[in-house]
Residue, then its C-alpha position, 0 to 999 in steps of 0.5 A: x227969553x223968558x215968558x211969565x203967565x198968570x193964573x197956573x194950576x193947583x199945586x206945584x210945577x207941574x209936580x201936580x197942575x199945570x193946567x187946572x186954573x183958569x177956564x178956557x175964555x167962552x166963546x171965543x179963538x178956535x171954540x167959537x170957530x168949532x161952534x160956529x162951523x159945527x152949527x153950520x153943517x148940523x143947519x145944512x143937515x136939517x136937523x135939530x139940536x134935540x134930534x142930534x143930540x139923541x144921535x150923538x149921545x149928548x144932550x141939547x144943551x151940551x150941543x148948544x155949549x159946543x155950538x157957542x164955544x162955551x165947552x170943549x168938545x171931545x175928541x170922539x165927539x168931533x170925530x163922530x160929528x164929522x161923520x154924522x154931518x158929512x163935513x167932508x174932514x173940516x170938523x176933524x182939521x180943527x180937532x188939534x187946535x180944539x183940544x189944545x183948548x182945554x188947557x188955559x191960555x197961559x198953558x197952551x205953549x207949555x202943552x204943545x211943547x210937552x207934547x212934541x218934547x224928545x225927552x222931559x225931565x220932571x222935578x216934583x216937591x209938592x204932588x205927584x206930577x201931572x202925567x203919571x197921576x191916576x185919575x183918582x189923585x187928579x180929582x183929589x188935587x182939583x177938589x182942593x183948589x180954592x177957590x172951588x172948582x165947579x164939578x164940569x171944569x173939575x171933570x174938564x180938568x181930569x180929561x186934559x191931564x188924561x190927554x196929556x199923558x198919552x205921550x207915554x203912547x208916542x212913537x218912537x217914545x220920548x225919555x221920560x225923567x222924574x225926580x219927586x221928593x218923599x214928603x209927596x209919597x207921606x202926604x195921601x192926597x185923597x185918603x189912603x186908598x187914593x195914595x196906594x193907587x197913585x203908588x201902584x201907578x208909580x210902580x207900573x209907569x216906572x217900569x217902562x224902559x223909557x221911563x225913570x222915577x226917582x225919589x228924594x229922600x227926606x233925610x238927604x243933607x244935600x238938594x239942589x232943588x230947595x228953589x222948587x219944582x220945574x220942567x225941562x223939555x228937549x225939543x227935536x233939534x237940541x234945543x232946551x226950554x223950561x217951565x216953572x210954576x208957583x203960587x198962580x204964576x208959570x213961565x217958560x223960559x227959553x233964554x240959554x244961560x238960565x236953561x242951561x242953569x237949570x239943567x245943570x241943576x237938574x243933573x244935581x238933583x238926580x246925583x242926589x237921589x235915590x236912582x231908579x231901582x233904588x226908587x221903586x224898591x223904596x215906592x215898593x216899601x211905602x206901600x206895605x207901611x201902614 
């Protein structure tokens, strides 16, 4: 089966943004049920929105955006209004489902799959992918979204591809497989010193043992990967999916003769590329150029 969406992120399949375009819809789904319980056990407490947002370290007006599912509450926030509230754990069984509200409609499959997958294989063309950018390379890529981006989704923005990465900290840890192509290490999102970050970032992330970064060279005669960048995510069980994204639009496909394509593709691809050592020694030379 394959299931199209609309408005995806900036820049590339999830080489850069899977989640930076639309906005979470305002005051509906599981925001306005956060909002509508929240203001419920905060009423039963006695206190008021300018005395709570004092305890709480927000100011009145955030409190009313969370209250009216207008903002996506943080974690940390929840926890501490679960306590703060004696809600007795309610607000804290909603902090999966909030958080997966950060994320547009359209993305919020892709996410859950993401973060459940056993093993991600990654095929980068246009910008470093999601998971392993800093976070001053996330600012660099939202900031040239067009139309603009204001500063409160921009920063929304940069906490949920923060969030997302958190699967390098899962246990037992998923396999992790990155394919970039050179010319997104030659283009300095953000200015040099942004690039020479990210390229450090590289270097550390591709360190892990259950992490491989490759790189495909510009000079290479042959790349399967003149379609595009793309996603395959393992699912516990076998089970194969795969997420492709362009100009605004994103689809999961599921259907297992096109998946299977596509993983065929994949193992293509990294036959093609430099392999891992060879890729960080490369990184590692990108950054001594000037």
């Amino acid at each position: 089966m394959v299931r199209a969406a609309r408005e995806a992120g900036a820049t590339g399949g999830d080489g850069a943004g899977v989640e930076s375009g639309a906005q979470p819809e305002p005051g509906t789904g599981i925001l306005r049920v956060f909002g509508r319980q929240h203001k419920r056990f905060r009423l039963r407490a006695g206190i008021d929105r300018a005395a709570y947002g004092g305890r709480m370290g927000y100011s009145p007006a955030t409190i009313a955006a969370f209250e009216q599912g207008r903002r996506v509450p943080p974690p940390k926030f929840i926890d501490a209004a679960d306590e703060a509230l004696d809600a007795g754990g309610v607000l804290q069984e909603l902090k999966e489902e909030v958080a997966q509200a950060q994320y547009p409609a359209f993305f919020r499959d892709a996410a859950r799959l993401e973060a459940e997958a056993v093993e991600l294989w990654v095929y980068g063309t246009h910008a470093i992918p999601g998971l392993l950018q800093t976070q001053e390379y996330m600012r660099a890529v939202f900031e040239m979204w067009r139309p603009l981006l204001d500063e409160e989704t921009v920063q929304q923005r940069i906490a949920a591809r923060l969030a997302r990465q958190q699967v390098f900290n899962r246990k037992p840890p998923p396999l992790l497989s990155f394919v970039i192509d050179e010319s997104v290490l030659r283009r300095p999102l953000g200015g040099r010193a942004v690039m020479r970050g990210q390229l450090e970032q590289l270097l550390l992330v591709g360190a892990y043992r259950n992490v491989e970064i490759q790189i495909m060279p510009l000079d290479r005669e042959d790349n399967a990967g003149v379609d595009g960048p793309f996603i395959v995510l393992h699912r516990d069980g076998g089970d194969q999916v795969a997420y492709l994204e362009a100009q605004g639009r994103s689809t999961i496909v599921s259907e297992r003769t096109e998946v299977r394509g596509i993983v065929s593709r994949y193992g293509i691809i990294r036959a093609q590329a430099l392999t891992p050592r060879e890729s960080l020694a490369f990184i590692e030379k990108s950054l001594g150029e000037p």
